[in-house]
Structures are given as structure tokens and as C-alpha cells.
C-alpha positions as CSV (number, residue, x, y, z in Angstrom):
1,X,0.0,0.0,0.0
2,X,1.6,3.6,-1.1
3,X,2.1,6.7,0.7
4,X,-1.2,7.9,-1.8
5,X,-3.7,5.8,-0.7
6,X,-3.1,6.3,3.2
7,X,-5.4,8.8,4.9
8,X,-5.7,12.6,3.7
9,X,-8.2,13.8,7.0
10,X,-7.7,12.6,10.3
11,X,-11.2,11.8,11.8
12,X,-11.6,12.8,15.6
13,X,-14.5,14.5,17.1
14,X,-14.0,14.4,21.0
15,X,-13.2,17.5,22.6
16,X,-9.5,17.3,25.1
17,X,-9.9,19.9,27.4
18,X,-7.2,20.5,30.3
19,X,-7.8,23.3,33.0
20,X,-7.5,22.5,36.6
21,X,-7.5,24.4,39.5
22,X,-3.7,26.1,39.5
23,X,-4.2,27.2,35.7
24,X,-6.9,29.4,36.9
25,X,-5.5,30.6,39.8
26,X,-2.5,31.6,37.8
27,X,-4.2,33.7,35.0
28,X,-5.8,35.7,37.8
29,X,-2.4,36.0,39.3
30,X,-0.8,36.9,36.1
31,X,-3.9,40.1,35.8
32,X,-3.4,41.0,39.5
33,X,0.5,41.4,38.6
34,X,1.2,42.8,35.3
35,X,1.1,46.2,35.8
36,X,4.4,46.2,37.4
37,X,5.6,44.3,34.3
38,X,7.2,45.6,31.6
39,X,7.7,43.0,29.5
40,X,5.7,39.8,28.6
41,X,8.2,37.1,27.2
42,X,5.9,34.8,25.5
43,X,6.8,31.8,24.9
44,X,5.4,29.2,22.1
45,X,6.5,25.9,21.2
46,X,8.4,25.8,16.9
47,X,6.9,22.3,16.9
48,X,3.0,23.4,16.8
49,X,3.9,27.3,16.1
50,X,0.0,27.7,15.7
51,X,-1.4,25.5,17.8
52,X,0.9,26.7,20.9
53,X,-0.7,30.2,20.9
54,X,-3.4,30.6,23.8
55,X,-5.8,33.0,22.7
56,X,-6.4,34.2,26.2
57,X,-3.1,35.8,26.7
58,X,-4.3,38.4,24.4
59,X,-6.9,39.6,26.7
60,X,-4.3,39.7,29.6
61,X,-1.9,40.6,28.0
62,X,-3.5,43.7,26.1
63,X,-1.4,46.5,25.3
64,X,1.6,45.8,26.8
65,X,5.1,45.5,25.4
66,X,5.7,42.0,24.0
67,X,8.9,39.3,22.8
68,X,7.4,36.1,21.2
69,X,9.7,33.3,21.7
70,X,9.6,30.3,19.9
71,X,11.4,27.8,22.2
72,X,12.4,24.0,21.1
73,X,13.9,25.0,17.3
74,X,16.0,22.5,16.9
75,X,12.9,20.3,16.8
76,X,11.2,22.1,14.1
77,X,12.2,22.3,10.3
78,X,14.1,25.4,9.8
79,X,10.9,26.6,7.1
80,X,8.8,27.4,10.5
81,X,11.4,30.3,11.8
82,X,11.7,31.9,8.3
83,X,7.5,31.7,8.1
84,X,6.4,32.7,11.6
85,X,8.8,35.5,11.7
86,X,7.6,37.1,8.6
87,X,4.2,36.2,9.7
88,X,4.8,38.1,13.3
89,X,6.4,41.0,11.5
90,X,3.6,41.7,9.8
91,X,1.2,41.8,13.2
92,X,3.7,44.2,14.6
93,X,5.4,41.7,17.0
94,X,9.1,40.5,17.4
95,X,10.1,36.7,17.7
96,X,13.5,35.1,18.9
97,X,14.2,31.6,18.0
98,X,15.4,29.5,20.9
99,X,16.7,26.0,22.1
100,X,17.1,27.2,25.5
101,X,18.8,23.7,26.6
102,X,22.0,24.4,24.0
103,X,22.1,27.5,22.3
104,X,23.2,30.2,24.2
105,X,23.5,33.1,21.5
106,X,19.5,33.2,20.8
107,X,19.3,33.2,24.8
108,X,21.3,36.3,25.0
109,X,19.5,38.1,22.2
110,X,16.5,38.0,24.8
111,X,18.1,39.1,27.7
112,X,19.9,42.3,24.6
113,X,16.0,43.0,24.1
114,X,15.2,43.4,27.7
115,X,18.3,45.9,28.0
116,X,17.5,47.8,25.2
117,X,14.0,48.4,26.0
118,X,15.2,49.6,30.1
119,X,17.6,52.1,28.5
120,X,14.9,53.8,26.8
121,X,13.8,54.8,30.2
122,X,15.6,55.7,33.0
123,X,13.6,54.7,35.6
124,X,13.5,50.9,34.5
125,X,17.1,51.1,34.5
126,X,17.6,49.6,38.1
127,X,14.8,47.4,38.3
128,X,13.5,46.1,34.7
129,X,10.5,43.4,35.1
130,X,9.9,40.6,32.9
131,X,7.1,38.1,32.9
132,X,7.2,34.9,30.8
133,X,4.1,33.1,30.0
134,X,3.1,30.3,27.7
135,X,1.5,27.1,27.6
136,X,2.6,23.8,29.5
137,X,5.4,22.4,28.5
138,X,6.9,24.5,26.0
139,X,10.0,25.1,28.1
140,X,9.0,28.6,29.9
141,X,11.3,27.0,33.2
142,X,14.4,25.7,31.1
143,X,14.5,29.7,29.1
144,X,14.3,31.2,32.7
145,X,17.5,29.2,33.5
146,X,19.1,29.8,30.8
147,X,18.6,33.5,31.1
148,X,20.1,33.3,34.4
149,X,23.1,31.1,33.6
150,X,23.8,33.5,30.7
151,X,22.9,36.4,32.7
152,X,24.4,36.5,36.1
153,X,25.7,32.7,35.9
154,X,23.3,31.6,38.7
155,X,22.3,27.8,38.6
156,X,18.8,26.7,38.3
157,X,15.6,29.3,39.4
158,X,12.8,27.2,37.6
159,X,11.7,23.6,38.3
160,X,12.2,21.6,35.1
161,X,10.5,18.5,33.7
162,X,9.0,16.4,31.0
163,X,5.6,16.7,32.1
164,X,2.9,19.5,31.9
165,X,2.2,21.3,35.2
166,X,5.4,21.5,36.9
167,X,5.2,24.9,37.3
168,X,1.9,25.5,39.5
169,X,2.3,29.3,40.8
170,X,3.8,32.8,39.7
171,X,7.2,32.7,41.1
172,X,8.9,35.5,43.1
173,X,10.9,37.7,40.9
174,X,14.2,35.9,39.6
175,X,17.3,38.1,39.1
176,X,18.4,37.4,35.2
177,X,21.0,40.6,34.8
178,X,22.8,43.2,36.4
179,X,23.4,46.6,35.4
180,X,20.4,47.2,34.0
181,X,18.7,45.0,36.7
182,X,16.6,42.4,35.1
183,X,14.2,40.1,37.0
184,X,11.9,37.5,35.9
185,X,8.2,36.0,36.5
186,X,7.9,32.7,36.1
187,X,4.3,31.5,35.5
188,X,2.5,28.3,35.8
189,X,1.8,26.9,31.9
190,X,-1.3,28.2,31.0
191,X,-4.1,26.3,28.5
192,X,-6.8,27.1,27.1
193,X,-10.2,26.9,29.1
194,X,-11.7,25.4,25.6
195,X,-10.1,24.1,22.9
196,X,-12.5,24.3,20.3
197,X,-10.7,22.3,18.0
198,X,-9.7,18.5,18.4
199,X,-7.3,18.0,16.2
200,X,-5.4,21.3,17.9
201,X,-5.7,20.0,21.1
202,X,-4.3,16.8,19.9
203,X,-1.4,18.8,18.5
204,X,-0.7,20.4,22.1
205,X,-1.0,16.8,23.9
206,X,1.2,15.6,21.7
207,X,4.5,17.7,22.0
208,X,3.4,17.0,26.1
209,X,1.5,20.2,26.8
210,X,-1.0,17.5,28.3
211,X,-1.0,14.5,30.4
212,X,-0.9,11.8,28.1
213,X,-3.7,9.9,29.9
214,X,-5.9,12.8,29.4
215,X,-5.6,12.9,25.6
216,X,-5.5,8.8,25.0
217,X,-2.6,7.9,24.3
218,X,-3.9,6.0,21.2
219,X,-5.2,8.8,19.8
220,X,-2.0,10.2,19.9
221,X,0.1,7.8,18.4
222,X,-3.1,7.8,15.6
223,X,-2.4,11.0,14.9
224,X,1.2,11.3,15.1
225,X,1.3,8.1,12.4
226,X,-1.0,10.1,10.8
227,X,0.7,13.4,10.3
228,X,4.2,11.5,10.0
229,X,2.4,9.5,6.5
230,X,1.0,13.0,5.4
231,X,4.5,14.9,5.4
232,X,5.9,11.8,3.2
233,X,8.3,11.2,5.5
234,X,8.8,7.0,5.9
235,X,11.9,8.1,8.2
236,X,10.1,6.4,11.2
237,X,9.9,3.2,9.5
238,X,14.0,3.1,10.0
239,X,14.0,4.3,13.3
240,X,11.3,1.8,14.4
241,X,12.8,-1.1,12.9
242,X,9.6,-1.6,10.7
243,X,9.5,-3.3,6.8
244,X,7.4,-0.7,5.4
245,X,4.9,2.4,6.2
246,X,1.4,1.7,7.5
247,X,-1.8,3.7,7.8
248,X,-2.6,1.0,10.7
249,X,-2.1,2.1,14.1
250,X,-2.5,-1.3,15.6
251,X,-0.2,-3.0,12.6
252,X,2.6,-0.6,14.0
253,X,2.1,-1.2,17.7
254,X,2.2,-4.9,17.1
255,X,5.2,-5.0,14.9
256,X,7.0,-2.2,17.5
257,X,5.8,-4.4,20.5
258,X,7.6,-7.8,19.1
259,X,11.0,-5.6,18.4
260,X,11.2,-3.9,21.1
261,X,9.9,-6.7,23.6
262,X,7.4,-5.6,25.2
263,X,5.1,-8.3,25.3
264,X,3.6,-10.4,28.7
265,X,3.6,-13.4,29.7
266,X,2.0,-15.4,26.7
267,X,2.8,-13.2,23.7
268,X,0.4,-10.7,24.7
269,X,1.5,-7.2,23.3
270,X,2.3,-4.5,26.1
271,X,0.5,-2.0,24.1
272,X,1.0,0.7,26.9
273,X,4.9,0.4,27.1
274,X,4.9,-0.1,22.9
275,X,2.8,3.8,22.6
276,X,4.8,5.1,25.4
277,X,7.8,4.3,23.5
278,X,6.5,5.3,20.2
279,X,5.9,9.1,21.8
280,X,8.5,9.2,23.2
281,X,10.7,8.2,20.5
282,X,8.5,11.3,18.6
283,X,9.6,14.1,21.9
284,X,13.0,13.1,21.7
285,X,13.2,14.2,17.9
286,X,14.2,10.5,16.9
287,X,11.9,10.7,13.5
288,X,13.5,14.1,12.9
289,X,12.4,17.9,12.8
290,X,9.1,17.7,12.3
291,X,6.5,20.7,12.7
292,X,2.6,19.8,12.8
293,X,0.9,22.5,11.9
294,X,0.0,23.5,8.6
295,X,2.0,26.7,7.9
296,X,1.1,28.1,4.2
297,X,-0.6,31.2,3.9
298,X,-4.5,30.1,4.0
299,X,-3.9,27.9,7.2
300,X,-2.0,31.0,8.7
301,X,-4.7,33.5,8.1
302,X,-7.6,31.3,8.9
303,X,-5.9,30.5,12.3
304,X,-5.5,34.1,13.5
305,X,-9.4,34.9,11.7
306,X,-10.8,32.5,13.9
307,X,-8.3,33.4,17.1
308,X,-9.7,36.9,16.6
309,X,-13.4,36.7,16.0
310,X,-13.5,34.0,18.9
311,X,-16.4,31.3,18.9
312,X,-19.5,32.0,19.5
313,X,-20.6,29.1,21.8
314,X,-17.4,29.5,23.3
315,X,-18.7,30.8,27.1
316,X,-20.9,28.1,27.6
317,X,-18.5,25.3,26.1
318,X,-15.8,26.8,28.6
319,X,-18.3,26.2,31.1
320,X,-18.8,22.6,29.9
321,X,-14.8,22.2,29.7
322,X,-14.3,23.8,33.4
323,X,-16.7,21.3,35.1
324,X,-15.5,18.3,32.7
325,X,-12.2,18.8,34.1
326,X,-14.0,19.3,37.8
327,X,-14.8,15.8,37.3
328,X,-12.0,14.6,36.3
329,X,-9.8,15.9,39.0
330,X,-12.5,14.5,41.7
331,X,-12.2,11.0,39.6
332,X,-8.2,11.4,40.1
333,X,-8.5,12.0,43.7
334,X,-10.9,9.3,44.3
335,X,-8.5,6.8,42.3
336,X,-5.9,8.0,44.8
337,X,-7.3,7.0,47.9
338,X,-8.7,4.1,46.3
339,X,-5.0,3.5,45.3
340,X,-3.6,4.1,49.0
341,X,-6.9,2.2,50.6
342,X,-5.6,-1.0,48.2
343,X,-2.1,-0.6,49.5
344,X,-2.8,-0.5,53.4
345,X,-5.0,-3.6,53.0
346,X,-1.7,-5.1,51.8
């Protein structure tokens, strides 16, 4: 079967919503603060440069002075940095390219932007306030450190990990530079109360701005086979160990099971350690740089149409989102105890 005749739409209707408790709290955190900030770093993930923007940091946001910062480059093809920078350019707003892990010279064009906007004024001279903001995941915590390693070479400010939600508060101020004095807000990652679009949301679960159990993690690995056949790109049949491309998500997790062993007693597939792999194999940019969103002209200018004119059912499918994910943190909590009941009757 050819590349041709493998799927050209990706059917999924379920909505994946994510927005507990802490996420709230911080937006309201993030309002109550930012007029003693003078800068919002914001910062957006080059895998999904699209799909990473949260609509609702325009309303917080507002007016104030902005740097876009596409974090994780050196996962993305290097089209995406020459397309959403002219695409920024022409909405008035300025975007740095990181990989905050390795590349220090796109770190310290940030922290050149923050002094060059304090001398302007005098008075921000000795105390110049930044706030970065973004969703989950997208490496807000590992830029912070960075920008303090460069900076004053400080260790680590930020918590750090591979999961969403690390981050659960706004953090003190974090001294980045001195002379102008810089300091830093670190903000808990941030969804979207709705995401009106499945397929998008799918998009942010799958570069981790989710908990995987949240999304199905067979949907994700769906998808990502998916999007991997529609770019032409048979490179993951290689790095799999696999004969030939499929449009089968089930034919790849049982030929990926049996190579990598993960099968139970019997035979059985493992198919929980065999997806696990297979995203993970995706996050650590094994299939290489790969960007899923659609970035020519009509996708870009339908995306910010519809970020701007909003949705009109959008209030009372927020309220369905809030108390879907009501129920699902009462259903974690109950698991829990269940859990801990289970293992004191041990």
C-alpha cells in the first residue's frame, strides 16, 4: 500500500480539554501582577507554532510591550522560523528563535532585548520586570534558567521537567542581569479553558502540553502516524525497525511491541509500554524535525481569523470544559485514595 492511498483527514470529534484548578488561579495571578511588568516574554513551542498560541493571553496581555519566543527549534524544520517571523512582522510583534537547553546566542538576544528596551527609560534602568508566560510544556522554566546562567551565571531558578504542570504558581521575581537589573516571572503553563478544535488539542498533547492519559494515548500515536504519512516522511519506518509504512495504528504497535519486547507473559502485546515508546521516540526528535501544523498562507490567516473573532458558543463550552475537568480531578483524587486504601489492605 503507497504513501497515496493512506489517509488525507484525520477523523476525531471528542473534545480534550485541560484546565485545573492552579491554571486558573495563575491567570488571575498573572492580571493581579502585570502592571508592574514591563515585558511579557511569550513563549510558544516551533513544533506546533500555531497551535501553541493561547488566545487568552491576548486579553491579559493587552497592550503591553511584548517578545514572542519560539522555544524547542531544533525540533522544528528550519521553514517554520523563516515563516512565523515574517508572519509576526507583519502583526507588529518581534520573535526570537530558541533551544534554550544548548544555544546560548538566541538566549542572550532575549536578555539584549530586555536591556534595550530599560535604557529607553531611566527609571527601568535599576529594576526592569519581565514576565514569561506560555503554555505547558513548552520550556517557559528551562529559558528562565538559561537566562540566568547566561545572565548573572546563577544555577537553576525554575523547576524543570517532562511533564505538563510542573510549574503550578507565579514565582517570586528571579534576578536574570545586572546593570540594567533584570528580573523575571515565572508563571505556571497556561491552557486554554476550551479548545474548540480536536485536532489542535491533539497537537498540544502531543508535543506534552497534556497529560498523556488525558488525551488517550492512542489517539495520539493515531495522529502522530498520521501526520508523519501526510508529510511523506517514511523516516520512522527506520528508526522503528519496521519493513514498510502503515496507515494501521495497531499493525505498527504490534510489529514495535515484538521488536522492542514488550510483550507479557504469553505473547500478549504490552501495548501501553509499545505507545509510550513510540511518543517518546516522537519528543525526543528521533523521527526528525518535524512541525505539525500547517503553515502556508491560507492555514496562517484562517488561524489568526478565527483566534480573533473568537467562537461563538465559546462561554458556555468553557463552562462545559471547566466542570468536565471538575470531574476529572474528583475522579483522580478518588483513584488515589482508592489507590492508597488497596495498598494499606496489603
Amino acid at each position: 500500500m503507497s504513501l497515496s492511498q493512506f489517509r488525507t483527514v484525520f477523523k476525531y470529534e471528542k473534545t480534550i480539554n485541560w484546565f485545573p484548578g492552579h491554571m486558573a488561579k495563575g491567570v488571575k495571578q498573572m492580571r493581579d501582577q502585570m502592571r508592574s511588568v514591563d515585558l511579557i516574554v511569550e513563549t510558544r513551542d516551533a513544533r506546533i507554532p500555531l497551535s501553541s498560541i493561547n488566545p487568552q493571553f491576548e486579553q491579559i496581555i493587552g497592550n503591553k510591550d511584548r517578545l514572542v519566543v519560539y522555544n524547542k527549534v531544533d525540533l522544528a524544520p528550519p521553514y517554520v522560523q523563516e515563516t512565523m517571523d515574517r508572519e509576526l512582522q507583519k502583526r507588529g510583534q518581534q520573535a526570537i528563535f530558541t533551544d534554550a537547553m544548548s544555544d546560548n546566542k538566541s538566549v542572550k538576544q532575549i536578555l539584549a532585548a530586555a536591556v534595550e528596551r530599560a535604557r529607553v527609560d531611566p527609571m527601568k534602568f535599576s529594576q526592569y520586570s519581565i514576565m514569561v508566560v506560555g503554555m505547558p510544556n513548552v520550556g517557559k522554566s528551562s529559558l528562565i534558567n538559561a537566562l540566568r546562567h547566561i545572565g548573572i551565571n546563577k544555577g537553576k531558578a525554575a523547576s524543570t521537567g517532562a511533564k505538563p504542570g510542573v510549574t503550578r504558581a507565579v514565582s517570586n521575581r528571579i534576578k536574570v542581569l545586572q546593570n540594567p537589573n533584570v528580573y523575571l516571572v515565572d508563571t505556571p503553563g497556561v491552557m486554554m479553558p476550551y479548545i474548540h478544535d480536536p485536532e489542535t488539542a491533539i497537537k498540544v498533547a502531543l508535543t506534552g502540553g497534556m497529560k498523556d492519559n488525558i488525551a488517550d494515548e492512542i489517539v495520539l500515536a493515531d495522529y502522530l502516524l498520521f501526520r508523519l504519512n501526510r508529510l511523506a516522511d517514511t523516516n520512522y519506518c527506520g528508526v522503528l525497525g519496521l519493513h514498510q509504512p502503515t496507515d494501521d495504528i495497531n499493525e505498527l504497535m504490534a510489529a514495535l511491541g515484538r521488536r522492542i519486547g514488550a510483550l507479557r507473559k504469553g505473547g500478549e502485546l504490552d501495548t501501553d509500554k509499545t505507545l509510550r515508546y513510540f511518543l517518546r521516540t516522537y519528543r525526543d526528535g528521533m523521527f526528525g524535525r518535524l512541525c505539525l501544523d500547517e503553515l502556508d498562507e491560507a492555514s496562517i490567516d484562517e488561524f489568526y481569523a478565527s483566534a480573533s473573532s473568537g467562537h461563538p458558543q465559546s462561554r458556555n463550552q468553557e463552562k462545559k470544559a471547566k466542570r468536565a475537568a471538575q470531574r476529572q480531578r474528583a475522579l483522580e483524587k478518588k483513584n488515589q485514595k482508592s489507590g492508597h486504601g488497596q495498598q494499606r489492605a496489603k
